[in-house]
N, C-alpha and C positions, 0 to 999 in steps of 0.2 A: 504493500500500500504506500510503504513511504517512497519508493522509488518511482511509484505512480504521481503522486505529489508534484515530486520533484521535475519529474518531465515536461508535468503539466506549467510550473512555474516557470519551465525553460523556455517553450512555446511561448509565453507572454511575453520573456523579456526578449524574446529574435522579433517579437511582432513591432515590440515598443522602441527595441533600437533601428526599425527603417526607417525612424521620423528621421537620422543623421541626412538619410540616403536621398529624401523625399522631400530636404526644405521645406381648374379652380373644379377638385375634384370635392372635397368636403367645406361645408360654409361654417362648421364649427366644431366642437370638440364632441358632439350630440350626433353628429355626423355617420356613425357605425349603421356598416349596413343592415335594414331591418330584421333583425331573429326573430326567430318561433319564441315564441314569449313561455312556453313550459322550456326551454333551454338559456332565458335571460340570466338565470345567477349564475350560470355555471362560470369556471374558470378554463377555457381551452385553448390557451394561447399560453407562453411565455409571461408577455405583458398583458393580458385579458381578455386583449382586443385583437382583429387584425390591424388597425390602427397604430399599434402598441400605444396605448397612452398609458395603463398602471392602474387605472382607475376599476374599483369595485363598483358592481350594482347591487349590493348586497350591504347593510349596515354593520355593526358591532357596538357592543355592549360598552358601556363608559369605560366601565375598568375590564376590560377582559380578561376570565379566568383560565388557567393551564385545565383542559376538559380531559386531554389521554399525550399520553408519550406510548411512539411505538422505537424501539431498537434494533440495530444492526450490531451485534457483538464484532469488533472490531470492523468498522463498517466508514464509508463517510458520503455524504452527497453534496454536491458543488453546485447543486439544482432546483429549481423549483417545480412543485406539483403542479400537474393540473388535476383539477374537482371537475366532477360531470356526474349528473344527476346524484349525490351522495356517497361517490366514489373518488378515491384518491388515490394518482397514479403519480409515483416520481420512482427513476431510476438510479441507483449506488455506481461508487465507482470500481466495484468488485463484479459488477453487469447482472445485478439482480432487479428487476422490473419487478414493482409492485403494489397490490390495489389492496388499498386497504380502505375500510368501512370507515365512513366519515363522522359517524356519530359515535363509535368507543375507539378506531382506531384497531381493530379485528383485522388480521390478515386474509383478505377473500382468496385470493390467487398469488403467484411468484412465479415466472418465468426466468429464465438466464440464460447470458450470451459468455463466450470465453475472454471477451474482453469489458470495458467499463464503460458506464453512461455516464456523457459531457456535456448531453445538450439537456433540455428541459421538454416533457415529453409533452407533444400538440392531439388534441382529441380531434375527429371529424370523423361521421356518420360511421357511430360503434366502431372505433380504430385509433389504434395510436399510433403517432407517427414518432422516431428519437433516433439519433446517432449516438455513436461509438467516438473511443480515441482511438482506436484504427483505422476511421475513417466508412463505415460501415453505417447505411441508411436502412432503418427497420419499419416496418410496420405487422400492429398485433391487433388478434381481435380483445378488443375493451372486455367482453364479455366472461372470458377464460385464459385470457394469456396467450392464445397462440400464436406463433409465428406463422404471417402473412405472406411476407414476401420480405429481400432485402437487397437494396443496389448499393453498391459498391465504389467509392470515390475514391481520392489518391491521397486522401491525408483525412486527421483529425478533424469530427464534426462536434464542434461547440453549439454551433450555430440551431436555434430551434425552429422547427417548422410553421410555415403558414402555408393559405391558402388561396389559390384559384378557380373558381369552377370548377369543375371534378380532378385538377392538380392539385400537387403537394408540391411549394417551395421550397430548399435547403443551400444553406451557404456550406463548403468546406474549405479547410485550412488549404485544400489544394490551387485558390485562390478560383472558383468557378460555383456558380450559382445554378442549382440543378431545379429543373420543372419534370418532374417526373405523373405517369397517371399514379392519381391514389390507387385503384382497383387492384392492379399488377407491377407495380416499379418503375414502368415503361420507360423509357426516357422518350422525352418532348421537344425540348431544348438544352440547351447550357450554354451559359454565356459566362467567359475569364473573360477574370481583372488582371491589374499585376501585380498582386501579392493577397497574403491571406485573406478570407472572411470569417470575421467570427462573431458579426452581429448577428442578430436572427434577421430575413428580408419584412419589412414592413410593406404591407399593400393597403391602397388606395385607389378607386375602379380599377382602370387594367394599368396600372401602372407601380412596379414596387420600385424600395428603396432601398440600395447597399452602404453602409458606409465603412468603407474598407483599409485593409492595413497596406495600403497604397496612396494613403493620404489623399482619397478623393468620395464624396457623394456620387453614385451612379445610381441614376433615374433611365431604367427598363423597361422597355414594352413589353407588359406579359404576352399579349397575342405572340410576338414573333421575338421573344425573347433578345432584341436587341437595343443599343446602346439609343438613349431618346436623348439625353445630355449629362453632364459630369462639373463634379464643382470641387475645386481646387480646395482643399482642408490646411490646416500648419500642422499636420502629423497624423500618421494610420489610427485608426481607432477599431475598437472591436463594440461600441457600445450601440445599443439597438435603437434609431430614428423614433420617433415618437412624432406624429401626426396632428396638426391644427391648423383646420382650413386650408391655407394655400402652402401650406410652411412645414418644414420639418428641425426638428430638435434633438440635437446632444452633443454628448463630451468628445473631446479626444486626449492623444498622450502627450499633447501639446498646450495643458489645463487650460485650454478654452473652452468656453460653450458656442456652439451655432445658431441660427435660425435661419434657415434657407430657403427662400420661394420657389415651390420645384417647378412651378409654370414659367416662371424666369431665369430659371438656373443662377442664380442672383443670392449673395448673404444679404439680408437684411439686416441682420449687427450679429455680433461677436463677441462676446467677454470672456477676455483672458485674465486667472488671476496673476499678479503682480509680483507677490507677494511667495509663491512658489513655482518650482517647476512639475508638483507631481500632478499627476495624470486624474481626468475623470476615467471610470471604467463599469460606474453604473450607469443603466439607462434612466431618461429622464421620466416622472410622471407628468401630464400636464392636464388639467382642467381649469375652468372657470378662467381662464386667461393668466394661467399660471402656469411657469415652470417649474420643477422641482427634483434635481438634482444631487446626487453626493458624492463626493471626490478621496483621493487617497491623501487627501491634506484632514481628511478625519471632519469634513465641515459638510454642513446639509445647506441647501442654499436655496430659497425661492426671488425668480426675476417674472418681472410684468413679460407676458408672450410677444408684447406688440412692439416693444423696444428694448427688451433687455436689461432695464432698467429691474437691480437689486433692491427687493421688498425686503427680505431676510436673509441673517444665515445662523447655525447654530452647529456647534463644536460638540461632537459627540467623542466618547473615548478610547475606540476605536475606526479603522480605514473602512468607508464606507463601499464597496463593493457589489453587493446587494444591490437590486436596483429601490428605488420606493413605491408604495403604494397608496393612492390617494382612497381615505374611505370613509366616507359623506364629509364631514367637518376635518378631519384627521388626515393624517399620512405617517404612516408608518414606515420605518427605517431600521433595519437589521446592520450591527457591524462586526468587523473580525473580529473582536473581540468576545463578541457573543450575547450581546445585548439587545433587546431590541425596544426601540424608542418610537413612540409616538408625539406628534407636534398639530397642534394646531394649524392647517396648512395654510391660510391668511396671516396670522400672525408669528409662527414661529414661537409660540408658546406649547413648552414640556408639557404633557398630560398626561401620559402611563410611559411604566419601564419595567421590563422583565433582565433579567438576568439569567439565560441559559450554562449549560458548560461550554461548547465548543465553540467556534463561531461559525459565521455566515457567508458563504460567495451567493447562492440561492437565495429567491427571493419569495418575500410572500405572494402565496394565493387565497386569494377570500371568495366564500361562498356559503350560502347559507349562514348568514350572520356568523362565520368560524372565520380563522383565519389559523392558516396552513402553513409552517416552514420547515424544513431541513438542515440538518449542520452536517459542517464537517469533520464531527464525532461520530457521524453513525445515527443521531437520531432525528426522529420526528416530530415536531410540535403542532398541539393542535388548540387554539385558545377559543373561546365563546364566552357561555354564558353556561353555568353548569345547574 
């Protein structure tokens, strides 16, 4: 496991050192294309949404209480669940796929692969979709664990899946963004960059978003899977875009944040902090005309959408990695140190804090007024209202 770790750590830093090398489809954040409303709370995405915005449709209880812990004896997950109708699927990095019952936390099923799960696994019609660090693209049926089908790429999949029409999106380390059919693997398209992907692709109608460790935004026609325009970053980044109105949002290893008009292929603004050189590496949440962000400078940050302009920021005490999640008044923030903090997301005012043992790269998943995390000790948190 430890030399699992360490590989994984090495990856980050080949991705982080090519900054050397590399010097009007939604009208609001409400914008998500219309769901079957018995499938609204679920979490089946990475970030919640195709969108990726972080945002829950689901509430929680003021104080939220620890409801069940499930364990992996010597175990760890780098990942976030997805929740789908009362079930909870996240995969270890020892390649054990697992669903467990959302309301104690009951093992239903266990699958495994000979290698370990990096990406955060994506749910679409009874199916999960997740990659390997071998670079191995899976799909299983939800119902029982089976293995579906599995295509095969040239490196490390971090990258978590989304969706097109009856496609399934995937970035790999191999620096190529695969459209495969959901039904059978098929390959569709693929379209390289020139260097890794390890954000998950964000879509919005037919058009998704990479932002890659080639230090550049690429905006893709899903139809033909080709190059629509591309916007120059100040360093690769692995953190997943985050969608509002005409713009997209996040960090890179060049501690700036973005906001980019993908109709104009244009920044709108840009804030770099000053003050450090470390990197964002969580994705951003954004609602209500907010962004909200956390950096490996250990600081949580919300800026106005429309100009970038710093509302707040607040110093947690541990490197925020994790991405955040916005949910109803709150936004919750997981850190490596293993704590996980709630804020007032308007004002940046502290409201709950839990103390785990291990920490966080995974993020939360909320559903069903629960909220769902994993550490990289091996276990499971599942918090509500008991």
């Amino acid at each position: 496991m430890m030399s699992l770790l360490k590989n994984h750590m090495l990856l980050a830093l080949i991705c982080a050192l090519s900054v050397i090398s590399t010097s009007g489809w939604a009208q609001n954040d409400q914008a998500t294309p219309p769901a079957d409303k018995s499938k609204v709370d679920n979490w089946e995405y990475f970030r919640g949404n195709a969108l990726s915005q972080g945002v829950a449709r689901s509430l929680l209880p003021e104080k939220p209480e620890l409801i069940w812990e499930f364990e992996v004896e010597e175990g760890a997950f780098e990942v976030t669940p997805a929740i789908v109708d009362g079930i909870v699927y996240v995969g270890d990095l020892d390649g054990a796929l697992f669903a467990l019952n959302l309301k104690d936390g009951k093992q239903i099923w266990k699958s495994t692969i000979e290698s370990g799960f990096v990406s955060s696994p994506a749910y679409r019609d009874g199916r999960i979709f997740l990659g390997d660090y071998d670079g191995v693209f899976y799909c299983f049926r939800a119902k029982d664990g089976k293995q579906l089908w599995k295509f095969e790429t040239g490196a490390e999949i971090c990258s978590s899946a989304n969706f097109y029409k009856d496609n399934v999106l995937v970035g790999s380390q191999d620096a190529t963004l695969y459209c495969l059919g959901s039904k059978d693997g098929s390959l569709i398209w693929k379209h390289e960059i020139a260097d890794q992907i390890r954000c998950s692709p964000t879509v919005a109608g037919d058009r998704t978003f990479v932002a890659g460790c080639d230090a550049k935004l690429h905006i893709i026609d899903l139809l033909k899977g080709e190059k629509i325009s591309e916007v120059l970053l100040d360093g690769p980044t692995g953190s997943t875009p985050a969608v509002l109105g005409n713009n997209v949002y996040f960090g890179t290893e060049g501690a700036s944040v973005f906001s980019i008009n993908f109709n104009k292929a244009k920044v709108d603004w840009q804030y770099t902090n000053e003050e450090t050189t470390l990197p964002y590496r969580s994705s951003a949440a954004i609602h209500d005309g907010i962004v909200i962000i956390g950096g490996q400078n250990r600081l949580v940050q919300a800026f106005q959408a429309s100009d970038g302009k710093e509302i707040w920021q607040k110093q947690i005490r541990g490197r925020v990695e994790a991405s955040p999640v916005i949910v109803g008044d709150r936004v919750f923030v997981a850190g490596s140190n293993g704590r996980i903090t709630a804020f007032q997301y308007k004002t940046g005012k502290q409201v709950w804090e839990y103390e785990a043992g291990g920490g966080f790269n995974g993020s939360p998943a909320v559903s069903q007024s629960r909220l769902v995390i994993a550490s990289n000790d091996g276990k499971v948190y599942c918090f509500g209202k008991k």
